[in-house]
DOVOGU-105393 format. One record per residue (C-alpha): residue in one letter; x, y, z; residue number from 1. Coordinates in steps of 0.05 Angstrom, whole numbers, plus 5000, padded with zeros to 4 digits. Example, Ala and Ser with C-alpha at 12.3 -4.5 7.8 and 13.67 -1.06 7.14 Angstrom:
residues 2
[pt "A"; [5246; 4910; 5156]; 1],
[pt "S"; [5273; 4979; 5143]; 2],
//
This chain:
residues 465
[pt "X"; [8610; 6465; 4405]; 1],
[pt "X"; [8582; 6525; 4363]; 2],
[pt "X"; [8512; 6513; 4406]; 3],
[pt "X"; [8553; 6519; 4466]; 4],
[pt "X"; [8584; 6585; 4442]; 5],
[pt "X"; [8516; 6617; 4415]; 6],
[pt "X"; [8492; 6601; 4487]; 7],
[pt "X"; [8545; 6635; 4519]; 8],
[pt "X"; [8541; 6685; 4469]; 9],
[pt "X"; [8466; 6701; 4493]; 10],
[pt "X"; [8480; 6689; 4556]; 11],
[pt "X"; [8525; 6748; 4555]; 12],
[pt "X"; [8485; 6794; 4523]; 13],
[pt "X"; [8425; 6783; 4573]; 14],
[pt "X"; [8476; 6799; 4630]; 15],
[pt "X"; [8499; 6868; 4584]; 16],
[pt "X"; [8437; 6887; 4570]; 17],
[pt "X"; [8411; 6875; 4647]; 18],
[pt "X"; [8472; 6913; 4667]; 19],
[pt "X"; [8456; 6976; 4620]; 20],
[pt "X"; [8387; 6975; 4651]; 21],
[pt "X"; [8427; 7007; 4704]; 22],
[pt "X"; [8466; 7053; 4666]; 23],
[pt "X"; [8422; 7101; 4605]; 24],
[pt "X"; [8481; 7143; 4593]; 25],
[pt "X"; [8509; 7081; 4557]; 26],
[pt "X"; [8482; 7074; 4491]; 27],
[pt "X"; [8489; 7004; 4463]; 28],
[pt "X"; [8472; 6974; 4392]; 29],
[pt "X"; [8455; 6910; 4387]; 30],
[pt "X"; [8472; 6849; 4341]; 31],
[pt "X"; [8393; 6840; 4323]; 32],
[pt "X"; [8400; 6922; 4307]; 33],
[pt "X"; [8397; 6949; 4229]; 34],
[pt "X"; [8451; 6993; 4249]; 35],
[pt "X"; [8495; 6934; 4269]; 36],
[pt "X"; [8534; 6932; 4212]; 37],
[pt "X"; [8545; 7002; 4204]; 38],
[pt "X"; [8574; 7023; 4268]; 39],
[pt "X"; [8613; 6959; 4264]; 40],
[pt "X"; [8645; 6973; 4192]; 41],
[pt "X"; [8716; 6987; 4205]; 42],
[pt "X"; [8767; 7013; 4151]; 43],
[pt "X"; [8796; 6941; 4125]; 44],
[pt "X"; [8735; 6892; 4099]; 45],
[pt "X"; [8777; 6843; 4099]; 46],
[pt "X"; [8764; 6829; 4180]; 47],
[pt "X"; [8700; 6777; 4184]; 48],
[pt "X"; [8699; 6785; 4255]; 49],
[pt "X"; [8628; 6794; 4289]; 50],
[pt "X"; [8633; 6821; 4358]; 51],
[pt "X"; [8588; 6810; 4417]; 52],
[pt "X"; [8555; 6880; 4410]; 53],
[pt "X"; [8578; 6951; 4413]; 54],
[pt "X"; [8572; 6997; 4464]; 55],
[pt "X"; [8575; 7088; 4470]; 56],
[pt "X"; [8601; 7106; 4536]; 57],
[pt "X"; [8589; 7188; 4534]; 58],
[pt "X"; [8647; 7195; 4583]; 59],
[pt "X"; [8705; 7163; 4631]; 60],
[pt "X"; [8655; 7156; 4676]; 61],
[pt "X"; [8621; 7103; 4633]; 62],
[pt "X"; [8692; 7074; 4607]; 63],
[pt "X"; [8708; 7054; 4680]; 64],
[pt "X"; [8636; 7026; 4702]; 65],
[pt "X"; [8642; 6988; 4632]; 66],
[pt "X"; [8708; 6961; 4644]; 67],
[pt "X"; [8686; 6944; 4720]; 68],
[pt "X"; [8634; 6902; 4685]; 69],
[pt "X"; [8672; 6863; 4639]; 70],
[pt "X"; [8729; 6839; 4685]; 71],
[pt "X"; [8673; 6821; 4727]; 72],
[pt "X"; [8636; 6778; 4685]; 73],
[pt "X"; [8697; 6754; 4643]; 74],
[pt "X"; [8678; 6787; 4578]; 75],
[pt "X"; [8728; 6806; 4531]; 76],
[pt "X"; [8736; 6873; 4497]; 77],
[pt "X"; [8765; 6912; 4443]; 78],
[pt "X"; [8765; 6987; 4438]; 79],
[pt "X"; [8745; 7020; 4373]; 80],
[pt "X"; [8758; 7096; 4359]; 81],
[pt "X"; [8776; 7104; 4280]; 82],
[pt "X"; [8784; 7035; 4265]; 83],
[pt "X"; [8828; 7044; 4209]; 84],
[pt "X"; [8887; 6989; 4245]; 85],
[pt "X"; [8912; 6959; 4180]; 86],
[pt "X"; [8887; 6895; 4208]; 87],
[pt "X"; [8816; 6913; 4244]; 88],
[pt "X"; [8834; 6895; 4306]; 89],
[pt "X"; [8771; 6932; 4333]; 90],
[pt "X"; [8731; 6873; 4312]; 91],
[pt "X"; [8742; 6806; 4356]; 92],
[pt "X"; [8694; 6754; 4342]; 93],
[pt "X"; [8649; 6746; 4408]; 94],
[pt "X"; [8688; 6802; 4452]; 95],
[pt "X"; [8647; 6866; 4457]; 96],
[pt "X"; [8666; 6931; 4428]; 97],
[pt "X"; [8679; 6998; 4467]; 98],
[pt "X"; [8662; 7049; 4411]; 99],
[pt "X"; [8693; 7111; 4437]; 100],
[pt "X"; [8671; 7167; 4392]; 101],
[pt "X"; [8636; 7202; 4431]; 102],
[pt "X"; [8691; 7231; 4482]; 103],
[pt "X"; [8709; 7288; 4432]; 104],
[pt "X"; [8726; 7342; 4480]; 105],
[pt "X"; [8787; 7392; 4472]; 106],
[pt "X"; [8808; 7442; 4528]; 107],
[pt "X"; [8853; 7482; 4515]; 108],
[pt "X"; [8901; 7501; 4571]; 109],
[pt "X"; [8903; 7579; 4596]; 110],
[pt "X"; [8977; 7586; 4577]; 111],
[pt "X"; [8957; 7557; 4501]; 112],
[pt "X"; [9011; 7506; 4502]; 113],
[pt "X"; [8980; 7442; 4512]; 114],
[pt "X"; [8907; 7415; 4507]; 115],
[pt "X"; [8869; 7361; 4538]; 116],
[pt "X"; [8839; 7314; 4478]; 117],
[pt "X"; [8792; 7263; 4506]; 118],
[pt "X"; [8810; 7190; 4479]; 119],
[pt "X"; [8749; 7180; 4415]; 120],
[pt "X"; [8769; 7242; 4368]; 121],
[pt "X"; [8780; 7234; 4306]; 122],
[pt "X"; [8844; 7267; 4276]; 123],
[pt "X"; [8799; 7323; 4234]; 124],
[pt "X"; [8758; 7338; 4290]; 125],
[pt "X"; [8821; 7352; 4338]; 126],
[pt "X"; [8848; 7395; 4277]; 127],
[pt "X"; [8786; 7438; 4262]; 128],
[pt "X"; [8778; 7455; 4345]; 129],
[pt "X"; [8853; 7480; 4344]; 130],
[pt "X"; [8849; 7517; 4275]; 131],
[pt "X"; [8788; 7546; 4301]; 132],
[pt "X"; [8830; 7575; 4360]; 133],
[pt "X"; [8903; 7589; 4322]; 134],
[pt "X"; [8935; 7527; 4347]; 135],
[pt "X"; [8958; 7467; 4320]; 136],
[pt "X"; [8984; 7401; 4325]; 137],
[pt "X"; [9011; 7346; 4293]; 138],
[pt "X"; [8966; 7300; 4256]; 139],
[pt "X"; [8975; 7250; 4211]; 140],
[pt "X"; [8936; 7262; 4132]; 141],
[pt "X"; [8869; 7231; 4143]; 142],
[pt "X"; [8811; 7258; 4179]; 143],
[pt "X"; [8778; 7197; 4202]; 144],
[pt "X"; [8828; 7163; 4239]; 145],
[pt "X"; [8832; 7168; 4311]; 146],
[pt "X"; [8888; 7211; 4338]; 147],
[pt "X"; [8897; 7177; 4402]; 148],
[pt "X"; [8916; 7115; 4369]; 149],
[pt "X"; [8960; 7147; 4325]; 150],
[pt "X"; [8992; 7193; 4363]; 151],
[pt "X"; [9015; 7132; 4415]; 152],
[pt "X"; [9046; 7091; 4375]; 153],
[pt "X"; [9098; 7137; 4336]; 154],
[pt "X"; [9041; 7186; 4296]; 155],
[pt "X"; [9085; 7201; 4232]; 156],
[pt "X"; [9053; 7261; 4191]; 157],
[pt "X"; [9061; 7324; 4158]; 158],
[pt "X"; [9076; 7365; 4221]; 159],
[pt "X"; [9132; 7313; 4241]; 160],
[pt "X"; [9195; 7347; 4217]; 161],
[pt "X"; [9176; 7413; 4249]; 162],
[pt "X"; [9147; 7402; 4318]; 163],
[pt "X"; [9167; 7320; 4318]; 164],
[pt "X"; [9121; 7245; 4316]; 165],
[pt "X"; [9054; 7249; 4358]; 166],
[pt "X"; [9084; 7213; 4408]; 167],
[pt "X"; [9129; 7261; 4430]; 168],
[pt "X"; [9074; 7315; 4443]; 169],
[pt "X"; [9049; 7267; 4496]; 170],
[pt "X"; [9045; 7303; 4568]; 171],
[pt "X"; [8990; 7263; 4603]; 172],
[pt "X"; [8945; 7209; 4600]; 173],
[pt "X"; [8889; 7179; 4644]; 174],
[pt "X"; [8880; 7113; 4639]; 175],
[pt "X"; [8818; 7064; 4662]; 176],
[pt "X"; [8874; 7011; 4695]; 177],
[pt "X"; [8848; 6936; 4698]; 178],
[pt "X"; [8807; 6946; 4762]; 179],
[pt "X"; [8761; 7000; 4738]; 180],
[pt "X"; [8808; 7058; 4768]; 181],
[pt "X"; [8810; 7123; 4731]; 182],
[pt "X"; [8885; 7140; 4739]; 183],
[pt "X"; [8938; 7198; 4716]; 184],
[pt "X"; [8990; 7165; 4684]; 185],
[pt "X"; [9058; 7167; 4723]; 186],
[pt "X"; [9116; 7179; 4690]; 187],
[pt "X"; [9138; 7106; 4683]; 188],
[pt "X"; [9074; 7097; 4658]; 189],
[pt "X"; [9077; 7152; 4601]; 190],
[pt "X"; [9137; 7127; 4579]; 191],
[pt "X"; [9104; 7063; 4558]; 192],
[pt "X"; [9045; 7095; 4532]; 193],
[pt "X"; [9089; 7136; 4488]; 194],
[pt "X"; [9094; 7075; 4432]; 195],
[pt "X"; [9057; 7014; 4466]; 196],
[pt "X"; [8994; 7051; 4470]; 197],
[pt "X"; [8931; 7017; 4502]; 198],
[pt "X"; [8971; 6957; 4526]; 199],
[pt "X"; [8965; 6982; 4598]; 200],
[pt "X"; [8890; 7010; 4604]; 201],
[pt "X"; [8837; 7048; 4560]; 202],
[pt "X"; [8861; 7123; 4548]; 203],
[pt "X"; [8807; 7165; 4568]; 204],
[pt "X"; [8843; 7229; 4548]; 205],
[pt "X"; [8911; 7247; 4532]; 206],
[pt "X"; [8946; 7316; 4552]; 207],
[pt "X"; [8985; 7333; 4490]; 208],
[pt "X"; [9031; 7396; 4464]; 209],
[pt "X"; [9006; 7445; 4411]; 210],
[pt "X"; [9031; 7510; 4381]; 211],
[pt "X"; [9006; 7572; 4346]; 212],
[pt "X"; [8989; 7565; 4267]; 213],
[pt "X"; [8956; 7621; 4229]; 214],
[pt "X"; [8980; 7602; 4155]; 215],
[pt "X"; [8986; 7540; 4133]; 216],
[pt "X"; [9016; 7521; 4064]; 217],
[pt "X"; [8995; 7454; 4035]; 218],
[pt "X"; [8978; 7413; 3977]; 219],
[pt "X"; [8987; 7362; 3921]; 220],
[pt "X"; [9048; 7364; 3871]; 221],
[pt "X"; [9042; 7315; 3812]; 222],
[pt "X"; [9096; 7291; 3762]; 223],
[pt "X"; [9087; 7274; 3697]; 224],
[pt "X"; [9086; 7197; 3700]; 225],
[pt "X"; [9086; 7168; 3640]; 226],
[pt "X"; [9155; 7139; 3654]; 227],
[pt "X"; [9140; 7137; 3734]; 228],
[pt "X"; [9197; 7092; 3748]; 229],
[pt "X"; [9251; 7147; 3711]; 230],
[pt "X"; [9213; 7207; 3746]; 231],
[pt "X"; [9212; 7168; 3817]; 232],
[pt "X"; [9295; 7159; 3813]; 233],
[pt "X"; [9303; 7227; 3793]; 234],
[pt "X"; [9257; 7257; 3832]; 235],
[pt "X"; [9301; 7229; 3901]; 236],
[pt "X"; [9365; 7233; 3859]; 237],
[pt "X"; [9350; 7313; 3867]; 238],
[pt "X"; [9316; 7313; 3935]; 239],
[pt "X"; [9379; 7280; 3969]; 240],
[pt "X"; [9413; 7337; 3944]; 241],
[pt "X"; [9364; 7393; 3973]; 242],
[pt "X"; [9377; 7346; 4036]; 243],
[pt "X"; [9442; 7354; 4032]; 244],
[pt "X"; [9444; 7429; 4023]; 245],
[pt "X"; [9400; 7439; 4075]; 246],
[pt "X"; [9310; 7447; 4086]; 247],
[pt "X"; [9283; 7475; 4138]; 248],
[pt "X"; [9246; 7437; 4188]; 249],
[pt "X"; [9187; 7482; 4175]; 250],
[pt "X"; [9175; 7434; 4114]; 251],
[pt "X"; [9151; 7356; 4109]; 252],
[pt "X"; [9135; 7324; 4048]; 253],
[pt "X"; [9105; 7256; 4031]; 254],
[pt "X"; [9120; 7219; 3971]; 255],
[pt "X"; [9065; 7177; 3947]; 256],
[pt "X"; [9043; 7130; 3878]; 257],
[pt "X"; [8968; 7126; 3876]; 258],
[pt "X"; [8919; 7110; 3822]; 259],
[pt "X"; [8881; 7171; 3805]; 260],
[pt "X"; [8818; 7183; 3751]; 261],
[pt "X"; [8876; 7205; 3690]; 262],
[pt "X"; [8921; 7130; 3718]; 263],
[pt "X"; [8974; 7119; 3751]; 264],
[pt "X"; [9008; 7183; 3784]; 265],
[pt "X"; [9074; 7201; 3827]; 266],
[pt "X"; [9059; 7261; 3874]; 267],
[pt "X"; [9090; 7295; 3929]; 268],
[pt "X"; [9043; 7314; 3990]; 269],
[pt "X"; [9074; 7388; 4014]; 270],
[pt "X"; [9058; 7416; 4079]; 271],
[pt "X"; [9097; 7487; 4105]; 272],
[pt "X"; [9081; 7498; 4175]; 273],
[pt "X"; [9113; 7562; 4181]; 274],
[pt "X"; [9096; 7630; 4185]; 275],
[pt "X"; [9129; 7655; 4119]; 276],
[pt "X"; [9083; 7632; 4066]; 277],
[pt "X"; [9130; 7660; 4014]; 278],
[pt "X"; [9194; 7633; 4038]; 279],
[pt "X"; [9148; 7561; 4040]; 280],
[pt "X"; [9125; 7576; 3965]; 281],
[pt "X"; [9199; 7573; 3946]; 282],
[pt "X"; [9201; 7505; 3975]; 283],
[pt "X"; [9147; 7483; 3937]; 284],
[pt "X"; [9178; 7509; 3874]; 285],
[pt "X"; [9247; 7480; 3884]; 286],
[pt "X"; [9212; 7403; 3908]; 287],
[pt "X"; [9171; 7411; 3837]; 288],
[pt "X"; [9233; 7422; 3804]; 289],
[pt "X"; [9260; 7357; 3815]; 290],
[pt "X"; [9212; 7322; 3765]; 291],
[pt "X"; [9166; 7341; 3705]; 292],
[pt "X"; [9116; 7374; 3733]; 293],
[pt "X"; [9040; 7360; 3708]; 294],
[pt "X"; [9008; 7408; 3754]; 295],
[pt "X"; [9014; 7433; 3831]; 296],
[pt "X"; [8955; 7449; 3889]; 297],
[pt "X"; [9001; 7474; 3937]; 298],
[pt "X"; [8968; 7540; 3960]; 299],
[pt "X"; [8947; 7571; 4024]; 300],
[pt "X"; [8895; 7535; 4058]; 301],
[pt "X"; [8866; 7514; 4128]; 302],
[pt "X"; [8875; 7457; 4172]; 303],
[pt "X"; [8797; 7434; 4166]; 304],
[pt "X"; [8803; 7440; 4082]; 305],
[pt "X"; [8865; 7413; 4070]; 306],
[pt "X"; [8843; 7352; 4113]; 307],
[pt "X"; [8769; 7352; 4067]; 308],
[pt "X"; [8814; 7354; 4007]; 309],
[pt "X"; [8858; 7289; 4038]; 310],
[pt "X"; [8798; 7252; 4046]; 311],
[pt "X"; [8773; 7254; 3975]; 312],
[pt "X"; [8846; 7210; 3954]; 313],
[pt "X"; [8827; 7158; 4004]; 314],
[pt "X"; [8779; 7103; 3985]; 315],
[pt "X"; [8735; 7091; 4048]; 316],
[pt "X"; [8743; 7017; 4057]; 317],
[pt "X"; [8796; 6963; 4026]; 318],
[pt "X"; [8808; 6897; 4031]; 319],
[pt "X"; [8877; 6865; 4035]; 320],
[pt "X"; [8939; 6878; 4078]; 321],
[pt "X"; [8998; 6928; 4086]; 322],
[pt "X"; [9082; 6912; 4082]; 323],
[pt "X"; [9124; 6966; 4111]; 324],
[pt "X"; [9189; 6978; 4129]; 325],
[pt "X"; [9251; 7036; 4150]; 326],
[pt "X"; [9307; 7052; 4098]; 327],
[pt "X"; [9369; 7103; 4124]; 328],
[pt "X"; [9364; 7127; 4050]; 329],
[pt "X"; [9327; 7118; 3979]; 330],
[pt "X"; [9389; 7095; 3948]; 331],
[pt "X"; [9398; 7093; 3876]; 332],
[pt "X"; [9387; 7021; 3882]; 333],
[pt "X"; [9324; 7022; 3927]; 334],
[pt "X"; [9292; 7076; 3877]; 335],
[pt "X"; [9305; 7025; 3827]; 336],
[pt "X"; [9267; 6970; 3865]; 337],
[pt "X"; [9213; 7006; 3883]; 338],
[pt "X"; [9209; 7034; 3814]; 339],
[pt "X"; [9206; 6974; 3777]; 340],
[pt "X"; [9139; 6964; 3821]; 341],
[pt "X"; [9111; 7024; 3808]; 342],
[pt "X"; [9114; 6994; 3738]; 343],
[pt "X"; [9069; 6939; 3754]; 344],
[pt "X"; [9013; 6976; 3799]; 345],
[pt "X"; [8950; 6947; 3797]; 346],
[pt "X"; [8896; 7000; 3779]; 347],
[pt "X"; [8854; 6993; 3838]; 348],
[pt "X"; [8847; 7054; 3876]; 349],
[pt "X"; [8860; 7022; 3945]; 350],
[pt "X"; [8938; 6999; 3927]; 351],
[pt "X"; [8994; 7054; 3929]; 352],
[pt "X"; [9058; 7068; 3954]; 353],
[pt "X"; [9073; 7122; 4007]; 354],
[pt "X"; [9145; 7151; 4033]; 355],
[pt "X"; [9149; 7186; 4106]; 356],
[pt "X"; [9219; 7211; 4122]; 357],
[pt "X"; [9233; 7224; 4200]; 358],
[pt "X"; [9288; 7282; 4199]; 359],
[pt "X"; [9290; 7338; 4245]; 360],
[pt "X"; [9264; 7332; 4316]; 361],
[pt "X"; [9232; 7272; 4303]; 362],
[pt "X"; [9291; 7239; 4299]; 363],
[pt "X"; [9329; 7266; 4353]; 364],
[pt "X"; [9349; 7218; 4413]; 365],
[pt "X"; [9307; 7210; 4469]; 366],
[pt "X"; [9295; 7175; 4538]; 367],
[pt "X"; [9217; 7187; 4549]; 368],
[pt "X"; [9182; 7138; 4499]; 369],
[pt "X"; [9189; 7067; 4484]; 370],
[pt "X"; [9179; 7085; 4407]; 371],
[pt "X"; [9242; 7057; 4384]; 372],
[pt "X"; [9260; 7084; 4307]; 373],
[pt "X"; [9298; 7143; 4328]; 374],
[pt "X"; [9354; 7143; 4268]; 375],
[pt "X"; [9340; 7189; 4209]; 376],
[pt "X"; [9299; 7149; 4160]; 377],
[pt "X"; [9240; 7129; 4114]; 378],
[pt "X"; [9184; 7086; 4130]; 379],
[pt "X"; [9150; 7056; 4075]; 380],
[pt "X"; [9081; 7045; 4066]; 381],
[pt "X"; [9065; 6987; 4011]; 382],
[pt "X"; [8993; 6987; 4007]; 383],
[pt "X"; [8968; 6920; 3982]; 384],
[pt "X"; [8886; 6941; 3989]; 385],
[pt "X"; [8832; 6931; 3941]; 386],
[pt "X"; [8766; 6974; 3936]; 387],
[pt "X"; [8733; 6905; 3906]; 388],
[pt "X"; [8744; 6836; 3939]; 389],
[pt "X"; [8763; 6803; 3874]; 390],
[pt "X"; [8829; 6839; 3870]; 391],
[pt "X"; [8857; 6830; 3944]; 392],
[pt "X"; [8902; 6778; 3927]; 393],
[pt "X"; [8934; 6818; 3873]; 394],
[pt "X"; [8947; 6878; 3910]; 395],
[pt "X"; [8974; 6842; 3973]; 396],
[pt "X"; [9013; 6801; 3922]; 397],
[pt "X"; [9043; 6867; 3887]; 398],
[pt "X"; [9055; 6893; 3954]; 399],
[pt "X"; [9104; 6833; 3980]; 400],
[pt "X"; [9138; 6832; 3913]; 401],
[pt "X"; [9158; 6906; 3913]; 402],
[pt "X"; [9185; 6887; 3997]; 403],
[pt "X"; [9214; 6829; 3966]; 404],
[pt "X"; [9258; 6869; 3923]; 405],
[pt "X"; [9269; 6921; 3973]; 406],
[pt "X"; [9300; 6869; 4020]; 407],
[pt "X"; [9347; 6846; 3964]; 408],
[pt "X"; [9380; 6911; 3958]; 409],
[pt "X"; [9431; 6934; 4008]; 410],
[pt "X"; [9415; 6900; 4073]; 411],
[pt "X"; [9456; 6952; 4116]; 412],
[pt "X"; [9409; 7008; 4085]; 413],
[pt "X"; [9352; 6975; 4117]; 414],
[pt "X"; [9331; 6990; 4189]; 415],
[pt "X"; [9315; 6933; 4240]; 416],
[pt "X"; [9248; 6953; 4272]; 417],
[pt "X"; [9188; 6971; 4228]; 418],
[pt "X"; [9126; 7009; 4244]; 419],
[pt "X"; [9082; 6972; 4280]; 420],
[pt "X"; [9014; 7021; 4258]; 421],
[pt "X"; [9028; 6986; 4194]; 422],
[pt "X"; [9048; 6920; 4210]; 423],
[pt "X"; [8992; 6881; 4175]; 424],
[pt "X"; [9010; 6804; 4181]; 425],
[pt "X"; [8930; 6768; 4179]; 426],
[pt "X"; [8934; 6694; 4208]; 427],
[pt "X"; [9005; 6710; 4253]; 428],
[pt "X"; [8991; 6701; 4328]; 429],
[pt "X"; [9033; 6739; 4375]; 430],
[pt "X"; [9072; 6805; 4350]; 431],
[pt "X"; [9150; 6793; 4352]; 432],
[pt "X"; [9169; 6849; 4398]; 433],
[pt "X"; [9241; 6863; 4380]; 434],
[pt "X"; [9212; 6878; 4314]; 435],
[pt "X"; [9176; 6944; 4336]; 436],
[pt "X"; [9207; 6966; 4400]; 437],
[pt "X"; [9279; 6932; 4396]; 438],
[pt "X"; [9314; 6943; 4455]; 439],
[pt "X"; [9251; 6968; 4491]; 440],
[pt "X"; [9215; 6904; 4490]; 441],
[pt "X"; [9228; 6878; 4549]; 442],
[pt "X"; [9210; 6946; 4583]; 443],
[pt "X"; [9149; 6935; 4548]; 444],
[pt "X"; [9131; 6870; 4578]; 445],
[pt "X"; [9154; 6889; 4647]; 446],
[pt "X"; [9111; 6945; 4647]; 447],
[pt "X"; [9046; 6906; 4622]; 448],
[pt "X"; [9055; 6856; 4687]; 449],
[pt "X"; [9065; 6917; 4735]; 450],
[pt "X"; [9007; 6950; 4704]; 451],
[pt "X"; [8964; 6898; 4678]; 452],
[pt "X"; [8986; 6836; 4714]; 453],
[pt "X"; [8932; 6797; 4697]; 454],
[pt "X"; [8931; 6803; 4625]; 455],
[pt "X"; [8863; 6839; 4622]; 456],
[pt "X"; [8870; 6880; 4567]; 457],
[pt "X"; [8888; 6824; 4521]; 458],
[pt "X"; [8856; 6844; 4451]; 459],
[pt "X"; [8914; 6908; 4443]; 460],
[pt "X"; [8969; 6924; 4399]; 461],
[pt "X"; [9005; 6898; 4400]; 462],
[pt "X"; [8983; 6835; 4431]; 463],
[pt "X"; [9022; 6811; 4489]; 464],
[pt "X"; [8983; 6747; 4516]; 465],
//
């Protein structure tokens, strides 16, 4: 059997590589090339996976003649832009990789309201082109993971309580569709795009919304945490208050438990979007009132160094898995769970908690998306990743004991979809639908056999078939 697959394995790659012949543009690395390895490392170690080979299309030209190719010969594909999905789905043993990081492009649109982002950027790189002409628009945290792929299936960040998720500054999209068509996305389409991403086709580019920035306020607050789990319950204790009182949607913070060089620390990631630095400085002051403070970075910045600064706090690979899951409110109770956790964090850089909250317009009905978590909430991000191997089973196994306790608190608190960017469930075949996308799910599938009716796009996320 594993002679049979080798064979069909080379016979493959004689049939790419006659087919390329045809086609310079595309550049192509090899399995038998040094840089193999490299261009195939994705975020999460953890994924064994050795793909056929990897190929550059340079635009949607080569996309369509690529994907023309592979229906035609029967060869399975992934597409790979960041590759930071929590379970490196980029890599499929045997199917061949579409690496597209070369389609960086950004124009701008004469009005200055929307931009056309071609489908390989990375989130930094979309950020520095709009700083550098006054715009922005939102992003999640990290520079080197791909906005496309963020932005379509939900896109929480530090922008989201202001101008909303990514996937509601969705406009356009062109697809490649499973004949090889390069297509405009109709408006049934989009709406399926808007939180099932790639299901239907490769996204060449997408046509999104941005909006004027020329100060941005940002940075790190840190709490003393000596006693993290008494300065984590009084830290929300006070910030439900603020809530209640009233913030302006001009601000978005993320809470977050990391291991830093002094140990373990509780911070609060700031971001003010708005144009009155000083009245955002006063929010900074009152959110590092509600804890000891050890020391705050929040100062005015730019898009391109505030994203250089996020990078430094992220290791650049992990092993191990994710947990996640929506809460209406961090309850008394639920800070009490999570604290006890916090308690027991493994030192390894890679494992941390993190704490979106979707307020605002983010969280405001709406009929154009399939994204389903519309109620005010917070999604959790239990991150059970190791820098080193050795300690993946301890992180994932910290991770599913602090959701374990989280799901014995009050059940009503706890939402009924979860976010499926960081679903991470290794060895689980099918993703359960309902779970992401509840009522939409069966839109969802209707829309993959009107648009894909022959299941040709079968390595996406999430899977369906």
């Amino acid at each position: 059997m594993k002679s049979k697959i080798m064979a069909d394995s080379d016979s493959q790659l004689a049939r790419l590589e006659a087919f390329l012949l045809g086609h310079p543009s595309i550049k192509y690395t090899a399995p038998s090339s040094p840089e193999f390895s490299t261009v195939c490392k994705v975020w999460n170690l953890a994924r064994l996976d050795t793909p056929l080979a990897v190929v550059h299309p340079e635009n949607a030209e080569d996309v369509r003649v690529l994907v023309q190719f592979a229906k035609s010969q029967r060869i399975q594909f992934t597409i790979r832009v960041g590759g930071h999905n929590m379970e490196g789905r980029a890599l499929v043993d045997g199917a061949l990789v579409i690496d597209l990081r070369a389609l960086t492009g950004v124009q701008i649109a004469e009005d200055r309201q929307s931009a056309t982002v071609e489908g390989g950027i990375l989130q930094g790189e979309l950020g520095t082109k709009l700083w550098a002409e006054g715009l922005a628009t939102p992003t999640g945290s990290i520079p080197c993971v791909g906005y496309v792929g963020w932005a379509m299936y939900g896109g929480y960040g530090p922008f989201s309580s202001h101008w909303g998720l990514g996937v509601d500054q969705i406009l356009g999209a062109t697809i490649v569709n499973h004949d090889g068509e390069i297509l405009q996305a109709d408006e049934k389409l989009l709406r399926g795009i808007r939180g099932a991403g790639g299901v239907f086709g490769v996204i060449v580019d997408l046509t999104i919304k941005v909006y004027p920035l020329k100060s941005f306020l940002a940075g790190v607050i840190l709490f003393g945490s000596r006693d993290i789990n008494k300065a984590f319950a009084n830290f929300n204790t006070g910030y439900q208050k603020l809530l209640h009182n009233g913030i302006p949607k001009q601000l978005t913070i993320q809470q977050a438990v990391f291991n830093a060089p002094p140990g373990r620390v509780f911070a609060v990631l700031f971001a003010w979007s708005g144009d009155d630095t000083e009245e955002g400085q006063h929010w900074s002051n009152q959110i590092a009132s509600l804890a000891p403070l050890f020391m705050s970075t929040v100062g005015e910045t730019t898009i391109p160094e505030w994203f250089t600064g996020n990078a430094a706090m992220v290791p650049s690979s992990v092993y191990g898995s994710s947990r996640t899951l929506n809460l209406y409110s961090v309850t008394p109770q639920v800070a009490e769970a999570i604290g006890r956790g916090l308690t027991a964090l493994p030192t390894d850089p890679g494992t941390m908690v993190s704490i979106h909250q979707l307020r605002g317009p983010s969280a405001e009905p709406k009929d154009n998306s399939v994204f389903a978590t519309r109620e005010p909430h917070y999604m959790l991000e239990i991150v059970g990743f190791a820098v080193v191997e050795d300690r993946k089973g301890e992180a994932e196994q910290w991770a599913s004991d602090i959701e374990e306790a989280i799901l014995k608190t009050d059940g009503g608190n706890i939402l009924p979809t979860t976010y499926i960017s960081l679903h991470s469930a290794p060895g689980c075949g099918t993703d359960p639908l309902s779970q992401f996308y509840g009522s939409h799910a069966e839109e969802i599938l209707s829309l993959k056999k009107e648009y894909d009716p022959e299941g040709f796009f079968h390595w996406t996320v999430p899977q369906l078939g």
